[in-house]
C-alpha positions in Angstrom: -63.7 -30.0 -41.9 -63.9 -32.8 -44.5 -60.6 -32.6 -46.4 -61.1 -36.0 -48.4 -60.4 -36.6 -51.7 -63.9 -36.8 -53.9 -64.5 -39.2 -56.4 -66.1 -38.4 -59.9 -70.1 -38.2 -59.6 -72.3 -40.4 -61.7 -74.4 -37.6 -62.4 -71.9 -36.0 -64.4 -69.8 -34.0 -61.8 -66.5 -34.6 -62.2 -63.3 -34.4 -59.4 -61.0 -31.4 -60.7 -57.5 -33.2 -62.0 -55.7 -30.9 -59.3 -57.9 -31.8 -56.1 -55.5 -34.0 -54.4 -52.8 -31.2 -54.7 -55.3 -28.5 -53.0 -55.7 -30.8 -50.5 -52.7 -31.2 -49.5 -51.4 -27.4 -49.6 -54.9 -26.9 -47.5 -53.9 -30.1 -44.8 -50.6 -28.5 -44.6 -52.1 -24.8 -44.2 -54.5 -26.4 -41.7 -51.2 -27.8 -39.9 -50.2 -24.4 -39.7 -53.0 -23.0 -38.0 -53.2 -26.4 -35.9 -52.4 -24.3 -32.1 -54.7 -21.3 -33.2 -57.2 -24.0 -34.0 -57.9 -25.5 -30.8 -57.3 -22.2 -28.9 -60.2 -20.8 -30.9 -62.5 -23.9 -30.2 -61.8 -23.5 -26.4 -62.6 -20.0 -26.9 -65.7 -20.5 -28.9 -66.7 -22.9 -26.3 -66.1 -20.3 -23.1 -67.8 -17.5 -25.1 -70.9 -20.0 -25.4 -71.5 -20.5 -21.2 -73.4 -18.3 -19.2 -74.5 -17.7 -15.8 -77.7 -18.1 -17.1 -78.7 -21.7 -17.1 -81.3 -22.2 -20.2 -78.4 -20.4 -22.2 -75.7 -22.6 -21.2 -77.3 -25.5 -22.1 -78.3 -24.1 -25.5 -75.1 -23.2 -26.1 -73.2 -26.2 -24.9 -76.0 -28.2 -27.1 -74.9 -25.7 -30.3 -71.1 -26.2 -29.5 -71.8 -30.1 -29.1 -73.4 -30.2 -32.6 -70.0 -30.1 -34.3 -69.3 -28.1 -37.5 -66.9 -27.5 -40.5 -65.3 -24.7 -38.4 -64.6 -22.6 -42.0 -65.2 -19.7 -40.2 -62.4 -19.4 -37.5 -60.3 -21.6 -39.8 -60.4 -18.5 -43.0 -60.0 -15.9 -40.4 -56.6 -17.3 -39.0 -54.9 -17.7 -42.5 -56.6 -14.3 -43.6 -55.4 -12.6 -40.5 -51.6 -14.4 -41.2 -51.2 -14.0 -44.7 -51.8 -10.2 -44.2 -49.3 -10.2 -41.4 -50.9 -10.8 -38.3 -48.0 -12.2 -35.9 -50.3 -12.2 -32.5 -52.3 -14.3 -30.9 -55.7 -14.6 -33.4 -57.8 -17.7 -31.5 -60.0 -15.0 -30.3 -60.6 -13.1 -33.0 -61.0 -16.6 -35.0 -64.4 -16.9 -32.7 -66.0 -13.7 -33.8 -67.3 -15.0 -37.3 -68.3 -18.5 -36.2 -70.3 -16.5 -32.8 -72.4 -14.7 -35.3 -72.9 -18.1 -37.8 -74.0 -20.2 -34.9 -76.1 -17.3 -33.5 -78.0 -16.7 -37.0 -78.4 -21.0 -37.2 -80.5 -20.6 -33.8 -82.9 -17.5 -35.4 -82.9 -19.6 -39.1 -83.8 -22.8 -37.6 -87.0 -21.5 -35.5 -87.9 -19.1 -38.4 -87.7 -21.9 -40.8 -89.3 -24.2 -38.8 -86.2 -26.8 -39.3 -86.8 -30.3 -37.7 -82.9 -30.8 -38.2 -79.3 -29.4 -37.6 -76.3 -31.8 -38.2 -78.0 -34.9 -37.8 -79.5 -33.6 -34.4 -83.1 -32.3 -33.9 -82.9 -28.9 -34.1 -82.2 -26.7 -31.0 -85.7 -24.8 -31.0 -87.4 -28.6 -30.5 -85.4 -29.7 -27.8 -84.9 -26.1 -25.9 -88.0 -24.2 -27.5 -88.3 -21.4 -29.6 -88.1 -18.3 -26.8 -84.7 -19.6 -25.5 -82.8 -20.1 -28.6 -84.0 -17.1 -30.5 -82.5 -15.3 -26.8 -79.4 -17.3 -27.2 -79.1 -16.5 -30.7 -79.0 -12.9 -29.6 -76.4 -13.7 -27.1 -74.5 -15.4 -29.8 -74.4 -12.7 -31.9 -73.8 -9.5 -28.9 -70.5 -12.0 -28.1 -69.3 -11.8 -31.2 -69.5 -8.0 -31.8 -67.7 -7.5 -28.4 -65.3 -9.9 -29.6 -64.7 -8.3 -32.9 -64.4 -4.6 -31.3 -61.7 -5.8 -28.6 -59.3 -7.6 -31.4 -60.4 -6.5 -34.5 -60.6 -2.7 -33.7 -62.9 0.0 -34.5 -63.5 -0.4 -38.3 -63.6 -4.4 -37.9 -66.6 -4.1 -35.6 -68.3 -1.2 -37.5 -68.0 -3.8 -41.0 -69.5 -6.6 -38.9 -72.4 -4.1 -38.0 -72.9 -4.2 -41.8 -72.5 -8.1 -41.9 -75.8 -8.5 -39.3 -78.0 -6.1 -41.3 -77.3 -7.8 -44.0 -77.5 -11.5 -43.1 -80.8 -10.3 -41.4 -82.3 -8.8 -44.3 -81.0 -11.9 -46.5 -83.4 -13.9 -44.1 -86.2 -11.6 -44.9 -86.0 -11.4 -48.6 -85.5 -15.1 -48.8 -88.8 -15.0 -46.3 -90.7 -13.6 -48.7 -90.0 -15.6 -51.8 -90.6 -19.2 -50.0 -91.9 -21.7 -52.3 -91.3 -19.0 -55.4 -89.9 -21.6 -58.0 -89.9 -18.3 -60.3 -87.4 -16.3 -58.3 -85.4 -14.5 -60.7 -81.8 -15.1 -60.7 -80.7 -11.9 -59.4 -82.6 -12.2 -56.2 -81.2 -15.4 -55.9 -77.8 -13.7 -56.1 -78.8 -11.3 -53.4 -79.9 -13.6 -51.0 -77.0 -15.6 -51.0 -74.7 -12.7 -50.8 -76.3 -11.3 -48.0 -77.0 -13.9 -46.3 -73.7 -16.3 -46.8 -71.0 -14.2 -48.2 -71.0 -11.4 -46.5 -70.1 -12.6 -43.0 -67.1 -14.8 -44.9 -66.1 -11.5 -46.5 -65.7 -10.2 -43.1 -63.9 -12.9 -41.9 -61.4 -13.2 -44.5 -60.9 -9.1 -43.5 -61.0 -9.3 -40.0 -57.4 -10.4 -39.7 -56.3 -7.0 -42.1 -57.9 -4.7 -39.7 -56.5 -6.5 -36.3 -53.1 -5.8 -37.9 -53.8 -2.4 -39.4 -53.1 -3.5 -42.8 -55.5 -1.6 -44.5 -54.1 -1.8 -48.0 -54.7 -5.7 -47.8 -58.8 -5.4 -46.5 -60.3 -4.9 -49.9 -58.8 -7.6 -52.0 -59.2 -10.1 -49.1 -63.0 -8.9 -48.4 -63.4 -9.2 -52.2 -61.8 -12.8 -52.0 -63.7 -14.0 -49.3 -67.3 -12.8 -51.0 -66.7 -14.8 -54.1 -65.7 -17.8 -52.0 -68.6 -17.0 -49.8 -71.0 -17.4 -52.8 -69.5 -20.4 -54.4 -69.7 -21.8 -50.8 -72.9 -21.3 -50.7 -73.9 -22.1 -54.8 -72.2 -25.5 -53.9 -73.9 -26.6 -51.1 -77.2 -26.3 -53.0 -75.6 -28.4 -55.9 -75.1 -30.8 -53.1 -78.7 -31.4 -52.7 -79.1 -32.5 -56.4 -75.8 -34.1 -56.4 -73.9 -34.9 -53.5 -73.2 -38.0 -51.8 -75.2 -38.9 -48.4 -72.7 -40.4 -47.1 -70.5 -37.5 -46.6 -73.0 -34.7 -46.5 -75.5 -36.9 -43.7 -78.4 -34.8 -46.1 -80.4 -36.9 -48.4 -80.8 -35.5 -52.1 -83.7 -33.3 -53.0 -84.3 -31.9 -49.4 -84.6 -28.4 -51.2 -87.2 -29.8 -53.7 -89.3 -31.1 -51.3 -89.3 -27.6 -49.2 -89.9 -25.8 -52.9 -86.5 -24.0 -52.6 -85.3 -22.0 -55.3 -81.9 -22.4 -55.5 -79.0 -22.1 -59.0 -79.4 -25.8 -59.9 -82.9 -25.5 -59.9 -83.5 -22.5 -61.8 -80.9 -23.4 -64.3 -82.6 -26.8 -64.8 -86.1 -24.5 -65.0 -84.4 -22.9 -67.7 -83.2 -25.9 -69.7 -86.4 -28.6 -68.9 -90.0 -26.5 -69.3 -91.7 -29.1 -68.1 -90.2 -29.4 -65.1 -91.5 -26.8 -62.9 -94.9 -28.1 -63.6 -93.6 -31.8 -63.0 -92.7 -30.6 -59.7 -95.8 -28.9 -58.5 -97.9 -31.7 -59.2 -95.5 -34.0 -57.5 -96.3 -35.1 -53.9 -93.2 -35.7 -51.1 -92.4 -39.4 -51.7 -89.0 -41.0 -51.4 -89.6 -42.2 -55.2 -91.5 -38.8 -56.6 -88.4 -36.9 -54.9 -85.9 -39.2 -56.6 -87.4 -38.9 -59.7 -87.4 -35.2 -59.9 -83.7 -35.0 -59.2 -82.9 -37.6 -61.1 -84.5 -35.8 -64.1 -82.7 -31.8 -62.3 -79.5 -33.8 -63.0 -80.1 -34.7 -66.8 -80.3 -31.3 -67.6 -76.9 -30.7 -66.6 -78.1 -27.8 -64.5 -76.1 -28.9 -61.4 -72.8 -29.5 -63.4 -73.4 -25.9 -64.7 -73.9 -24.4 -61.7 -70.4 -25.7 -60.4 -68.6 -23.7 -63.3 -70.4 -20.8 -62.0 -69.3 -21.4 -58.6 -65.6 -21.9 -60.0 -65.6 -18.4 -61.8 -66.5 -16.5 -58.4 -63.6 -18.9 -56.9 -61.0 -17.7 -59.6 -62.2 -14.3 -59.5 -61.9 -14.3 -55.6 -58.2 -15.6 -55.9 -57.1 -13.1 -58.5 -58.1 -10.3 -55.9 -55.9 -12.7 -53.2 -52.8 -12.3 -54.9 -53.5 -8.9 -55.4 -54.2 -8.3 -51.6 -51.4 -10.1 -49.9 -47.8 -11.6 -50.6 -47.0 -15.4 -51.8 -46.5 -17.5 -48.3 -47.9 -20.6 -47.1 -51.0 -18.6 -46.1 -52.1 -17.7 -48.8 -51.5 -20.7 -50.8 -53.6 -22.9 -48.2 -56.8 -20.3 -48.6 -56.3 -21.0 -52.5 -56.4 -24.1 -51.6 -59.5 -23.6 -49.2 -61.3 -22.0 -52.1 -60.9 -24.8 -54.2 -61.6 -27.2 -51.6 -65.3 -25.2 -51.2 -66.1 -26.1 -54.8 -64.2 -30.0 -55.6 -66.4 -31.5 -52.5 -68.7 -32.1 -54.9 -68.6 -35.5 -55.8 
């Protein structure tokens, strides 16, 4: 995970005056989980082999492809701040399983080219052995969930794989719609992001039969789930290349209707014709989010993402006691939102 300080954003996105503290009470909470860390991604590496050759490779191929890890990572310090005092690495594995399982299915059904810098698994391995592995992926993690999370963890991650799947569907459906309303942007990225980081900032609460703290730490990990995901689309518009490896305006070019973009629909009403008569140039994509970022849309779309942040950490301190836990997934939250730079 990137834990770097950001630097203020030409574009008018500006570094929040208290980043470098997050960062540190999140290095320090990261510190903490430091042992269940590496267990986890020794773990999440077994539960990715298989007798099966074609699936070993594909998973040794996802595994190899790196990742933020913000999965297992919000998991542990859930699972500790309400109390967990066993071993977690295993349970840590359950959420990222199901993430890396739904990447395989997303990248085939979106016909993506690339996944961290690396073509895409479905173009080296092909399309019928990843969507397989994918399902492998994702049978793993329910069994993983059910033998340390318990009955009602693996029954709520039940729930988390309808809805991601559905998510996938709706946002199907609505490719290249430039005039999808805002609430089914809402949906989308609820079901398709913030529900499975709901789950894991739960799991933890279940594993240790704290069931007083599994609503307000569900609730907490939604809102971060969808200011996760409302932040990474700002970083399309707005982020640097350098520390994102994505090159601004890949969502324009695919006609993705994501919160930057509508707001700036909202505030330019030229721009939605601008873009439809626009071709995929380096220079025509520049210039389109170039003119997304005078409108102050992706700034705006921040603030948004830093209410559902505040509103998730309200329900945190409701859910579970002050310890260094819980100050690092305050600091976590935070972190989701400042990496814009």
């Amino acid at each position: 995970m990137d834990l770097s300080v950001s630097r203020p954003h030409a574009g008018g996105l500006h570094h929040h005056p208290h980043t470098r503290s997050r960062v540190s009470a999140l290095m320090g909470g990261t510190a903490l989980m430091a042992d269940d860390l590496r267990l986890a991604e020794g773990h999440l590496r077994t539960m990715l082999q298989s007798c099966v050759p074609a699936v070993a490779d594909i998973g040794r191929y996802l595994a190899d492809s790196g990742g933020k890890r913000l999965r297992p990572l919000l998991t542990g310090l859930s699972a500790r701040a309400a109390g967990h005092a066993g071993d977690i690495s295993r349970l840590m594995c359950a959420g990222e399983l199901l993430h890396l399982g739904s990447l395989l299915h997303d990248d085939v059904v979106d016909g993506a080219s690339k996944r961290r810098g690396r073509p895409a698994a479905h173009l080296v391995h092909g399309n019928a052995g990843v969507i397989l592995t994918g399902d492998v992926c994702l049978a793993r993690s329910v069994q993983v969930a059910g033998e340390e999370g318990g009955h009602m963890a693996v029954l709520a991650l039940t729930r988390v794989v309808a809805e991601m799947s559905e998510g996938e569907v709706i946002q199907l459906l609505n490719r290249e719609n430039l005039s999808l309303p805002r609430a089914v942007y809402d949906d989308i990225i609820e079901r398709k992001s913030a529900a499975l980081i709901s789950w894991c900032a739960a799991a933890g609460a279940w594993a240790a039969g704290n069931d007083d703290a599994v609503d307000g730490l569900s609730r907490f990990g939604r809102a971060v789930g969808i200011a996760f995901q409302i932040t990474d689309d700002v970083l399309d518009y707005a982020g640097d290349a350098e520390i994102t490896g994505k090159r601004p305006g890949r969502d324009l070019v695919e006609r993705k209707a994501t919160l930057p973009l509508l707001l700036a629909l909202d505030h330019d009403p030229g721009l939605l014709a601008a873009i439809e008569a626009s071709d995929s140039s380096d220079a025509a994509v520049a210039a389109l989010v170039q003119r997304v970022n005078a409108t102050g849309a992706p700034a705006e779309a921040v603030e948004i993402a830093r209410g559902h942040v505040n509103a998730g950490i309200q329900a945190l301190h409701a859910a579970v006691p002050d310890t260094p836990f819980r100050s690092a997934l305050v600091a976590l939250a935070h972190h989701l939102v400042d990496r814009v730079r």
